[in-house]
BAGUPA-730013 format. One record per residue: x, y, z of N, C-alpha, C, O in turn; residue number from 1; residue in one letter. Coordinates in nm, 2 decimals, padded with zeros to 4 digits. Layout:
BAGUPA-730013
      n_x      n_y      n_z     ca_x     ca_y     ca_z      c_x      c_y      c_z      o_x      o_y      o_z   tormar   migu
        X        Y        Z        X        Y        Z        X        Y        Z        X        Y        Z      NUM      A
...
end
This chain:
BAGUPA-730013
      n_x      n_y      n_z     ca_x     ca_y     ca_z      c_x      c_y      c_z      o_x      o_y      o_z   tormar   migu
    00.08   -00.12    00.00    00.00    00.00    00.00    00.09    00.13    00.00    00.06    00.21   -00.08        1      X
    00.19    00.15    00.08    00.32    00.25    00.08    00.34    00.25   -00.03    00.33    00.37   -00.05        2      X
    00.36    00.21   -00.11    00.46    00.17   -00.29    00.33    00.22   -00.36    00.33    00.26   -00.47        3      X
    00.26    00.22   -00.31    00.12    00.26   -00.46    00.10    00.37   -00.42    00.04    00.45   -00.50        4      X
    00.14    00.43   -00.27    00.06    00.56   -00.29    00.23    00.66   -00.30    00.25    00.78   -00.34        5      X
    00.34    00.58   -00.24    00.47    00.67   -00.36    00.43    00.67   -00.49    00.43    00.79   -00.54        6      X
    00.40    00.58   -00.57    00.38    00.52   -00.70    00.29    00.70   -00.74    00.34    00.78   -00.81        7      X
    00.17    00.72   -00.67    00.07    00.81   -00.71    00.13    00.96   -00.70    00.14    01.06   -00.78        8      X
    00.21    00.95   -00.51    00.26    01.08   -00.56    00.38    01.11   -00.65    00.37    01.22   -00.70        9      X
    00.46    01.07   -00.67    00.56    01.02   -00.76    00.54    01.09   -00.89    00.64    01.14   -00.94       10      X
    00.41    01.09   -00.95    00.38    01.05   -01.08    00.39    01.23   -01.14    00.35    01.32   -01.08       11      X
    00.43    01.24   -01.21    00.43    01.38   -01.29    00.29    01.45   -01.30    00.28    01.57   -01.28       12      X
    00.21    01.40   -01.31    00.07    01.49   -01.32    00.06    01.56   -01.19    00.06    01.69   -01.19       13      X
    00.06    01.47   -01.06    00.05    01.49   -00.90    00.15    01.61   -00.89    00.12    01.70   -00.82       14      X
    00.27    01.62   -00.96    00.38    01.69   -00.89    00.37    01.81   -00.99    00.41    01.92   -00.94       15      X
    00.32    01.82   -01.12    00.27    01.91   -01.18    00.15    01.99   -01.11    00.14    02.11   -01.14       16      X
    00.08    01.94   -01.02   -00.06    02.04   -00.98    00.02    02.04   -00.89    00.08    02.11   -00.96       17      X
    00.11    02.03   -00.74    00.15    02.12   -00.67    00.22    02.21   -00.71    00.22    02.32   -00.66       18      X
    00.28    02.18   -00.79    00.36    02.31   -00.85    00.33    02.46   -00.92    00.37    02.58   -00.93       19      X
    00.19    02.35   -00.98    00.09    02.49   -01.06    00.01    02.57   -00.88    00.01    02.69   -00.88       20      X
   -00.03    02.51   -00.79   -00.09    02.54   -00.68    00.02    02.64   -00.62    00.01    02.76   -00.63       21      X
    00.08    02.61   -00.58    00.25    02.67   -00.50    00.22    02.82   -00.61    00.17    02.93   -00.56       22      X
    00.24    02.81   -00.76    00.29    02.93   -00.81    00.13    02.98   -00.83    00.11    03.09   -00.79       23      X
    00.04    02.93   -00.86   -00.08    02.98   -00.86   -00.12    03.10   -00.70   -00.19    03.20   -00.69       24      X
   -00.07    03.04   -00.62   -00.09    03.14   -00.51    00.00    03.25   -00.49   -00.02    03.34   -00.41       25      X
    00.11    03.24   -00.55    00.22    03.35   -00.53    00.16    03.43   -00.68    00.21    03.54   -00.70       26      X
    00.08    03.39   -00.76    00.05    03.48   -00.86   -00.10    03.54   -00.83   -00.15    03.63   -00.89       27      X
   -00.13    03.47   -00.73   -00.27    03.55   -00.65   -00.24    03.65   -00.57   -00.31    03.75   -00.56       28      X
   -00.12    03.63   -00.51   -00.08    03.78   -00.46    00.00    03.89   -00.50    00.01    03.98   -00.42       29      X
    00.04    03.89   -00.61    00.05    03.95   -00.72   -00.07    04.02   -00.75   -00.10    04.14   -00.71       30      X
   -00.13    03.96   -00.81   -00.25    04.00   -00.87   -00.36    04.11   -00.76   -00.43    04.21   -00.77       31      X
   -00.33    04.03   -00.66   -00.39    04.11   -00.54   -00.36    04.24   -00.51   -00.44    04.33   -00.47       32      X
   -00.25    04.25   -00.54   -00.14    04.39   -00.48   -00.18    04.46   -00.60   -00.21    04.58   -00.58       33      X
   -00.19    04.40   -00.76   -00.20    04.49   -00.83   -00.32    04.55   -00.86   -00.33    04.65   -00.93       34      X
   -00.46    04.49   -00.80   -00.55    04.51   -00.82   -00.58    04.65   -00.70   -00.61    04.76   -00.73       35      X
   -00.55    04.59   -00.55   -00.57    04.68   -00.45   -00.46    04.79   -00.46   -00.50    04.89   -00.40       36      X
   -00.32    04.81   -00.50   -00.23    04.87   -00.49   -00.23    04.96   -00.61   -00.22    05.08   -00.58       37      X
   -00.23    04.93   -00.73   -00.23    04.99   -00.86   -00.37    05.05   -00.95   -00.42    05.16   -00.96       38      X
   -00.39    04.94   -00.98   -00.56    04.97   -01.02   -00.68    05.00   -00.99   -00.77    05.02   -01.08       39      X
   -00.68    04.98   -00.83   -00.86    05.03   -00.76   -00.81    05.20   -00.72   -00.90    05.26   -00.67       40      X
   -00.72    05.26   -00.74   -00.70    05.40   -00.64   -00.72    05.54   -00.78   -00.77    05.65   -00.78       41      X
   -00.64    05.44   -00.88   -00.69    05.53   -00.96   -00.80    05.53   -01.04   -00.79    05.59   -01.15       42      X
   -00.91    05.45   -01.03   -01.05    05.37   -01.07   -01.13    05.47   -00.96   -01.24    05.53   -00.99       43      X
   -01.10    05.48   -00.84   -01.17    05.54   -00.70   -01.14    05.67   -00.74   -01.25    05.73   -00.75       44      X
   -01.06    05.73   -00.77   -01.06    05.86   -00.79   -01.12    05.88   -00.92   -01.22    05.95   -00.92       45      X
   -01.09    05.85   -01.00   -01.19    05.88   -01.13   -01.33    05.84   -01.12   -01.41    05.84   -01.21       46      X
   -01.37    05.80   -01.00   -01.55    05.76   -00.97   -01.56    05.90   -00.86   -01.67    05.91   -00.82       47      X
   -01.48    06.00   -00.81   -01.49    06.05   -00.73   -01.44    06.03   -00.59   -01.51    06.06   -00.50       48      X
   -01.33    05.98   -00.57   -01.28    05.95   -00.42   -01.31    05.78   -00.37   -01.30    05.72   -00.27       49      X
   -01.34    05.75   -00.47   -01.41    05.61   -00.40   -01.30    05.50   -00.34   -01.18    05.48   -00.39       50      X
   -01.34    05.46   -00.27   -01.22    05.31   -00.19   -01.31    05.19   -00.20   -01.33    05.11   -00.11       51      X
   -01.36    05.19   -00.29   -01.38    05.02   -00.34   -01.37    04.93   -00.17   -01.47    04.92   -00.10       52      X
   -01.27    04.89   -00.14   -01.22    04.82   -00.02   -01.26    04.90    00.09   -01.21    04.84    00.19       53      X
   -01.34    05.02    00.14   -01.43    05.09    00.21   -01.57    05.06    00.20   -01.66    05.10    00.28       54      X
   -01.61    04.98    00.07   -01.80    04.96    00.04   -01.86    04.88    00.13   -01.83    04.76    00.14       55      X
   -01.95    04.92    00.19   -02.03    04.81    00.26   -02.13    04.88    00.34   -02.16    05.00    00.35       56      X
   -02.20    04.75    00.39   -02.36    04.78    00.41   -02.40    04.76    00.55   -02.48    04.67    00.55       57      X
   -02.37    04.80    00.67   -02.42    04.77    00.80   -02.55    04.70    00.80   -02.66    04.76    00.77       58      X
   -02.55    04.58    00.84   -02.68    04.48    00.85   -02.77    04.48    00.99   -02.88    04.48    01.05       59      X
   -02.63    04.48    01.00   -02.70    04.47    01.20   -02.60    04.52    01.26   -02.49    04.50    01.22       60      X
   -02.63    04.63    01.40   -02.48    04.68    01.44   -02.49    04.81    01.45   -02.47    04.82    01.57       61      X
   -02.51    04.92    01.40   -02.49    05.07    01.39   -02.46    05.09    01.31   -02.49    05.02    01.22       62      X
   -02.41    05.19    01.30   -02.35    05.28    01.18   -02.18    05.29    01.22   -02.13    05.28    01.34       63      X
   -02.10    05.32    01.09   -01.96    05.32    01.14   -01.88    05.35    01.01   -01.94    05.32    00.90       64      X
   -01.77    05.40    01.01   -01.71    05.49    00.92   -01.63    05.44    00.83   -01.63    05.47    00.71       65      X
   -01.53    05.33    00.89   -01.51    05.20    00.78   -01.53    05.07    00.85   -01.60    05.05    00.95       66      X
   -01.46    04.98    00.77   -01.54    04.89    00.75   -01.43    04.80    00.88   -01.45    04.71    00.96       67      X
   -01.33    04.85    00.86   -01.25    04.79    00.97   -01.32    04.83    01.14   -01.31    04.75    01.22       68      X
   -01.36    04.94    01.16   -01.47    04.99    01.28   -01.57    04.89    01.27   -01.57    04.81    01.36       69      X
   -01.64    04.87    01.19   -01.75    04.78    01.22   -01.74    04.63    01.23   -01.82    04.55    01.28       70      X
   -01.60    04.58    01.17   -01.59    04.45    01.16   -01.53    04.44    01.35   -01.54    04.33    01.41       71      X
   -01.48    04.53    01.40   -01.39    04.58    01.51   -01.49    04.54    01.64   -01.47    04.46    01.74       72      X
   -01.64    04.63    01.59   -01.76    04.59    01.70   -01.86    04.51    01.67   -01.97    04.52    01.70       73      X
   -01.79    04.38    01.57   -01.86    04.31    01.57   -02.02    04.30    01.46   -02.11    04.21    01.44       74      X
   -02.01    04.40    01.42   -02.12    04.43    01.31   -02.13    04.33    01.21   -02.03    04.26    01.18       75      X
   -02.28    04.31    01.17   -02.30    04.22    01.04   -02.29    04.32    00.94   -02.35    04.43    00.95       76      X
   -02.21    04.26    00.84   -02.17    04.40    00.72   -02.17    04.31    00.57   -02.11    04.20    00.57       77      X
   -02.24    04.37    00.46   -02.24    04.31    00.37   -02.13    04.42    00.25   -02.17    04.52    00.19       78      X
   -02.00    04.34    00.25   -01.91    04.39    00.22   -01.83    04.43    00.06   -01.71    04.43    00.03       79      X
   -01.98    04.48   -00.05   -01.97    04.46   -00.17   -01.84    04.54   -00.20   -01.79    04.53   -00.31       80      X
   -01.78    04.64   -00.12   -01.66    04.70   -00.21   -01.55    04.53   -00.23   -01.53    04.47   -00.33       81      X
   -01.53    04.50   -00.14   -01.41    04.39   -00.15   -01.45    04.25   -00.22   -01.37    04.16   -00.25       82      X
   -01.63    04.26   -00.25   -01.64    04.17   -00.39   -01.66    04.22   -00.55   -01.68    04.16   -00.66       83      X
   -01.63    04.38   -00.49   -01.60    04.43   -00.63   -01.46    04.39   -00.65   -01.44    04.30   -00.74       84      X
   -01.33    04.45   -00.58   -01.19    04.39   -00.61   -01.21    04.23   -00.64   -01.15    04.18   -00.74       85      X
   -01.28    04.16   -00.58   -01.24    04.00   -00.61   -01.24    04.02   -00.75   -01.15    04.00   -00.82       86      X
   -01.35    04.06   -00.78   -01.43    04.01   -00.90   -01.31    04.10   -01.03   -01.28    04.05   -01.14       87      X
   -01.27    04.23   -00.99   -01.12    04.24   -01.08   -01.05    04.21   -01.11   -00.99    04.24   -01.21       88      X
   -01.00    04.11   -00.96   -00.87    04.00   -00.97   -00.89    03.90   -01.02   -00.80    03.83   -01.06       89      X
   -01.07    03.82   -01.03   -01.09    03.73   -01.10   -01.07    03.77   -01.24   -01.02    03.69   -01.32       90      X
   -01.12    03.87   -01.28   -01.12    03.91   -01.43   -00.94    03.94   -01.52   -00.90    03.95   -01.63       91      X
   -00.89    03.95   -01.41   -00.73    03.98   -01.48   -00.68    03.83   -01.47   -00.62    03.78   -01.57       92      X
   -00.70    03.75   -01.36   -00.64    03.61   -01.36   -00.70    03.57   -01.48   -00.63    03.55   -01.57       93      X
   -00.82    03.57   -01.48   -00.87    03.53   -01.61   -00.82    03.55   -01.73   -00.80    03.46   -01.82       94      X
   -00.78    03.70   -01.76   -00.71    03.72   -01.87   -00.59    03.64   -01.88   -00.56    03.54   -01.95       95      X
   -00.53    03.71   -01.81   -00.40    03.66   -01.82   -00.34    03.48   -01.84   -00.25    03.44   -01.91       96      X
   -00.43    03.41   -01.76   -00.48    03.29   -01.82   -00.49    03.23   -01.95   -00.44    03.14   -02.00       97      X
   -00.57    03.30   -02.00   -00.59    03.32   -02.15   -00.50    03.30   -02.22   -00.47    03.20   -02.29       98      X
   -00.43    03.46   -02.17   -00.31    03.47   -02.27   -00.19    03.35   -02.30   -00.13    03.32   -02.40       99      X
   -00.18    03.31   -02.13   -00.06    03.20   -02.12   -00.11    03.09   -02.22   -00.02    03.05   -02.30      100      X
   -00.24    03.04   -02.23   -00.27    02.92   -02.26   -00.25    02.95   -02.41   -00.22    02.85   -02.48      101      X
   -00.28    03.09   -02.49   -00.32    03.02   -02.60   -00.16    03.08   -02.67   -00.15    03.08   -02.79      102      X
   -00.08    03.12   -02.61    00.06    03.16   -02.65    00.08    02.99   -02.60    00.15    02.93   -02.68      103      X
    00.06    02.95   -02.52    00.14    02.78   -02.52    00.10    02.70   -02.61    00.18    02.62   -02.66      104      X
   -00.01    02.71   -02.65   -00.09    02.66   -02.73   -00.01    02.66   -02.89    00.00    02.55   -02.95      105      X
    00.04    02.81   -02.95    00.11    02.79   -03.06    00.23    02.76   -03.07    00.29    02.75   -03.18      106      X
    00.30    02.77   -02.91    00.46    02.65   -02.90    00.39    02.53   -02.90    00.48    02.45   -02.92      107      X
    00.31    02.48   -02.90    00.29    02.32   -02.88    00.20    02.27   -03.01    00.14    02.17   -03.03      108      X
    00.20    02.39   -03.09    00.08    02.32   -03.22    00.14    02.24   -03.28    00.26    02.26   -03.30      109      X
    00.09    02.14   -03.33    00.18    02.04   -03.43    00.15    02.08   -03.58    00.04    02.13   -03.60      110      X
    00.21    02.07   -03.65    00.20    02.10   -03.82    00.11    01.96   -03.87    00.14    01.84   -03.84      111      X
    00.02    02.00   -03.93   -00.10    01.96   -03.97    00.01    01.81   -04.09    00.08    01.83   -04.19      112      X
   -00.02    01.71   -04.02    00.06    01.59   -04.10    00.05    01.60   -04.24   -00.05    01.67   -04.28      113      X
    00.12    01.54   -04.34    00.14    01.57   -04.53    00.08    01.47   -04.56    00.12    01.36   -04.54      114      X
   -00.04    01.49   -04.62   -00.16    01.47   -04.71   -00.09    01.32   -04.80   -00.01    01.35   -04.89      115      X
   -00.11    01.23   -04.78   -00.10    01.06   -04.86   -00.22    01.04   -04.95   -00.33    01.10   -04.96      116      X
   -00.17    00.95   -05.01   -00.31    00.91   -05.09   -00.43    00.90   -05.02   -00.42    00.91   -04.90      117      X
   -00.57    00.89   -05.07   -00.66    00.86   -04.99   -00.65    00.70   -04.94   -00.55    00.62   -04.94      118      X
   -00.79    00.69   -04.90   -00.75    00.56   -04.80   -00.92    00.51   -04.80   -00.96    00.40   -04.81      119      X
   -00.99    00.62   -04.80   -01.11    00.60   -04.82   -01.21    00.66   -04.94   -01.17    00.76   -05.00      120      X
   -01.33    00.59   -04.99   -01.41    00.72   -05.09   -01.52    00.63   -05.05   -01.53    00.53   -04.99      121      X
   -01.60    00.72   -05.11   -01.77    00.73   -05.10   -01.82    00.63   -05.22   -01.79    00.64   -05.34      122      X
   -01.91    00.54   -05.14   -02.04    00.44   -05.23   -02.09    00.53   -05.32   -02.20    00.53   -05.27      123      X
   -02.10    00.61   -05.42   -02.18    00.63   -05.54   -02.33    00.58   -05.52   -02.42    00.63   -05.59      124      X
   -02.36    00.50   -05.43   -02.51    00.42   -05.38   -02.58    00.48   -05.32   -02.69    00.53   -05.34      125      X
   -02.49    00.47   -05.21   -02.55    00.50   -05.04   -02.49    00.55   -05.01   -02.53    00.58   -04.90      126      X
   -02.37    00.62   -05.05   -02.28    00.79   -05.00   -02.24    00.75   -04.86   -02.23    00.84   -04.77      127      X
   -02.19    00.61   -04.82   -02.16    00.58   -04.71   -01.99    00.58   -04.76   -01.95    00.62   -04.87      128      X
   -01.92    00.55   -04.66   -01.74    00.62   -04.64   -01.71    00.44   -04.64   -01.75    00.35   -04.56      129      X
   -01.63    00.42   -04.75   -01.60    00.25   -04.72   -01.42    00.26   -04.79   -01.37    00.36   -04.83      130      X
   -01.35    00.14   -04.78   -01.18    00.15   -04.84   -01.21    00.16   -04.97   -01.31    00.11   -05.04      131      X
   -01.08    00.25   -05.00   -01.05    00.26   -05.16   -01.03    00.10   -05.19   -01.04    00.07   -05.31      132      X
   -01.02    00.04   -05.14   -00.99   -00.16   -05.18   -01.10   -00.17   -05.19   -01.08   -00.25   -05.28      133      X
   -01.23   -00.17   -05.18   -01.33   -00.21   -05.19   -01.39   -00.28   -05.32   -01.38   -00.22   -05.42      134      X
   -01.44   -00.36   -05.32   -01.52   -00.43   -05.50   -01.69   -00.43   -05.43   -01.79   -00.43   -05.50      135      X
   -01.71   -00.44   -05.34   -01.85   -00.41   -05.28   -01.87   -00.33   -05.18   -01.78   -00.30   -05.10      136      X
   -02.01   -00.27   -05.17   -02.00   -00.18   -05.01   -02.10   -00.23   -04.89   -02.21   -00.29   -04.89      137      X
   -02.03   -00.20   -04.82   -02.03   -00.32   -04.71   -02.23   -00.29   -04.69   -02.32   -00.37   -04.69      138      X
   -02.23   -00.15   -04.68   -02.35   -00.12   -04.65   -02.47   -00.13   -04.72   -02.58   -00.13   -04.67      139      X
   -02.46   -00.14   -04.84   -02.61   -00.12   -04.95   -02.52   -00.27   -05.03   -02.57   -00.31   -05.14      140      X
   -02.46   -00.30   -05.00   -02.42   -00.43   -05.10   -02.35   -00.41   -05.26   -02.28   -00.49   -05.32      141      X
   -02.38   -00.34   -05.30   -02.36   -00.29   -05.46   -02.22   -00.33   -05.48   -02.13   -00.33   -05.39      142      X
   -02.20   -00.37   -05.61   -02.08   -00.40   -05.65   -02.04   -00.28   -05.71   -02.12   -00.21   -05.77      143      X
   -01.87   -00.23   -05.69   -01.84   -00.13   -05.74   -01.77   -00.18   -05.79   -01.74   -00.29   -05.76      144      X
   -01.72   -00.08   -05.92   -01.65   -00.03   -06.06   -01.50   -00.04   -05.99   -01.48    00.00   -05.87      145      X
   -01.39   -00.11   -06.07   -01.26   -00.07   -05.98   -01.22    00.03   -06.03   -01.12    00.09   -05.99      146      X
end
């Protein structure tokens, strides 16, 4: 049972997804910094002063000036500025995703294999797909023309 589950972690695929997970999270915080550090401040000021990461909704609790005060006394807060950033950092991982995959995509395309003779043609009968060797077709029976 030891040997089969070395065997599993062992295997390239397994050691491929920790490694995509490991850099997948150091590229989440990336993305984080650049979303909260670069791109929401000057997005907030061209909306008028806004702090995105300031939005929210006192549910239950009082009133309170940010959102760190109300999380502080315990307030129920429904906190749509910081599911606006998610949803930015989802939208750039996203891209940038994109881009990786389909830039890998044309290092790894293969050249469309060189065209051989045929191998197959069409019953003249029944327009079914049977071998160029054929003297009958398999499906309507007809004898063909060589």
């Amino acid at each position: 049972m030891w040997d089969d589950f070395k065997k599993f972690v062992m295997r390239g695929s397994v050691l491929d997804l920790a490694i995509g997970i490991i850099i997948g999270a150091a590229f989440t915080a990336v993305v984080n910094s650049l979303v909260n550090d670069i791109l929401m401040p000057p997005i907030g000021l061209l909306l008028g002063g806004v702090d995105f990461s300031n939005k929210f909704i006192v549910l239950k609790g009082g009133t309170y000036d940010s959102l760190q005060a109300a999380k502080a006394a315990g307030a129920t807060t429904l906190n749509y500025g910081l599911f606006i950033n998610s949803i930015i950092s989802f939208l750039i991982v996203a891209v940038v995703i994109f881009f990786i995959i389909r830039w890998f995509n044309t290092l790894t395309a293969r050249p469309p294999a060189p065209a051989g003779p045929p191998t197959t043609k069409e019953c003249p009968y029944c327009f079914s797909i049977i071998s160029i060797r054929a003297t009958r077709c398999p499906a309507c029976t007809s004898e063909l023309k060589a």
